[in-house]
C-alpha positions in Angstrom: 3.1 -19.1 11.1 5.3 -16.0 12.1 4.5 -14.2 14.9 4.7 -10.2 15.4 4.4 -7.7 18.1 3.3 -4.4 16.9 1.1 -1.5 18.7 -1.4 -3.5 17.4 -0.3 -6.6 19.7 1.3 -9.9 18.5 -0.5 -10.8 15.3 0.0 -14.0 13.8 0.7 -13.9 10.3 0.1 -16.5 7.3 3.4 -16.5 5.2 0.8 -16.7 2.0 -0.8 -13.1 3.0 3.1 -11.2 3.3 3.0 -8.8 0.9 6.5 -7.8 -0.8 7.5 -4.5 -2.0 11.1 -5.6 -3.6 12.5 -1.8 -3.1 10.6 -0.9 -0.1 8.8 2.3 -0.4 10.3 6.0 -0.3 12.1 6.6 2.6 11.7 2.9 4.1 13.9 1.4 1.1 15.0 -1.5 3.6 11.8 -2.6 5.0 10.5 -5.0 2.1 7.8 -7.2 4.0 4.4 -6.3 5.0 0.6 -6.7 5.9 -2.3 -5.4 5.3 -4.2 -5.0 8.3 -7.6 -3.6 8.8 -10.3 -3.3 11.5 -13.0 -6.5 12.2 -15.9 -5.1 10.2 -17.3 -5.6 7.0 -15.8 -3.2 4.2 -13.1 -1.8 6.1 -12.0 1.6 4.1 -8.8 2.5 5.9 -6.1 0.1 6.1 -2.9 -0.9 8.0 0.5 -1.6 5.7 2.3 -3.2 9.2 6.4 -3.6 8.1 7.1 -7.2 9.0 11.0 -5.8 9.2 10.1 -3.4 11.5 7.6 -3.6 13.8 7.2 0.1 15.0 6.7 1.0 11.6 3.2 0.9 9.5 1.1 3.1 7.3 -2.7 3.7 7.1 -3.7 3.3 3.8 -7.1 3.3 1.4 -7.6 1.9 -2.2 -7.6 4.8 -4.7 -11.5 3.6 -6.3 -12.8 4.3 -2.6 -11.6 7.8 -2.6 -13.2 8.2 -6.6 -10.0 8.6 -7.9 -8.6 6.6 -10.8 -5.4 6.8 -12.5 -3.7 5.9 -16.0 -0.4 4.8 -15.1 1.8 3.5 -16.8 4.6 0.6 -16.1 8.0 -0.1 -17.4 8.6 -3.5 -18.8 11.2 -3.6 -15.5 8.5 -2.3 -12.7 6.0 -5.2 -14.6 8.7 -8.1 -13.9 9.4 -7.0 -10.3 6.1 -7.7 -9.0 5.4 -10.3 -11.5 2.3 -8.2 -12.6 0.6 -10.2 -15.5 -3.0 -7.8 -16.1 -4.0 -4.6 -15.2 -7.1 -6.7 -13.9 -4.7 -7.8 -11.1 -3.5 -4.5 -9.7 -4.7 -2.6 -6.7 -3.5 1.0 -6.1 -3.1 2.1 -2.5 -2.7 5.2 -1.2 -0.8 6.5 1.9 -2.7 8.3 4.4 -0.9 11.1 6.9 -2.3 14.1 8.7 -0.6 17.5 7.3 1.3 19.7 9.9 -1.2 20.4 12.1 -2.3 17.3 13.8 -5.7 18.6 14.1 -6.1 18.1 10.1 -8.1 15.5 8.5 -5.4 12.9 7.2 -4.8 13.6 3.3 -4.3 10.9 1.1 -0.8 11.2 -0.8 -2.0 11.1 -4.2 1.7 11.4 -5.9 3.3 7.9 -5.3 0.7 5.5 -5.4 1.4 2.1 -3.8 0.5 -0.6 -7.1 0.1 -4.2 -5.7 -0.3 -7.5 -7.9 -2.8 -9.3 -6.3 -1.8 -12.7 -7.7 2.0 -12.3 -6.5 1.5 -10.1 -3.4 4.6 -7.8 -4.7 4.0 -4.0 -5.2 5.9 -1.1 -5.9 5.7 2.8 -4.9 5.4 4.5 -8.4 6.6 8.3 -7.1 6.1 11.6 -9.3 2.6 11.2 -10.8 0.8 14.4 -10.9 -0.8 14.0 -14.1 -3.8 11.6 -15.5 -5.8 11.4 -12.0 -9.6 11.1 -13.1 -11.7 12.0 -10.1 -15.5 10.4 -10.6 -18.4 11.9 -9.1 
């Protein structure tokens, strides 16, 4: 059991629940370990990605579906093998959350580099540049 502090207070986490994100994510390249924290209530929407390297630093995030928004996106043979992904079935696409200038904004969900996690390994990857193929349902 590893123990962190973070503005959340010291949160004991299960090494089987770390998450891994081999390259980090833009702009937090270093920072490899997380967790995926979320608020005591059935369903939670909006989710925590806490940096196990870095304990000051953490990112609200939502699953894509919840928003209605679906994407086609295609991996390299390379991103597949670094998170060990072995089915589509198994990903999870996250999105960041982060209010816009004015902190009076609704926070927008950064719908460019989605976060893709393998459920059954726990490793994800930030695939950056996607403007195209996002299906919104109704």
């Amino acid at each position: 059991m590893l123990v962190v502090h973070t503005r959340f207070g010291d949160i004991e986490i299960d090494p089987e629940t770390i998450l891994t994100f081999p390259k980090g994510l833009l702009g937090f390249e270093s920072l490899t370990r997380y967790k995926l924290l979320h608020e005591d209530k059935p369903d939670p929407t909006v989710f925590w990605l806490q940096s196990l390297d870095d304990a000051d630093v953490s990112f609200n995030v939502v699953q894509a579906n919840s928003l209605g928004i679906e994407y086609q996106i295609e991996l390299s043979d390379e991103e597949t093998a670094l998170i060990d992904l072995e089915s589509p079935d198994d990903a999870v696409l996250l999105l960041t959350l982060a209010r816009q200038d004015d902190s009076q904004k609704p926070l927008a969900a950064n719908t460019f580099a989605p976060l893709v996690l393998s459920t059954k390994s726990r490793k994800g990857l930030q695939k950056a540049g996607l403007r195209a193929d996002i299906v919104f349902r109704n």
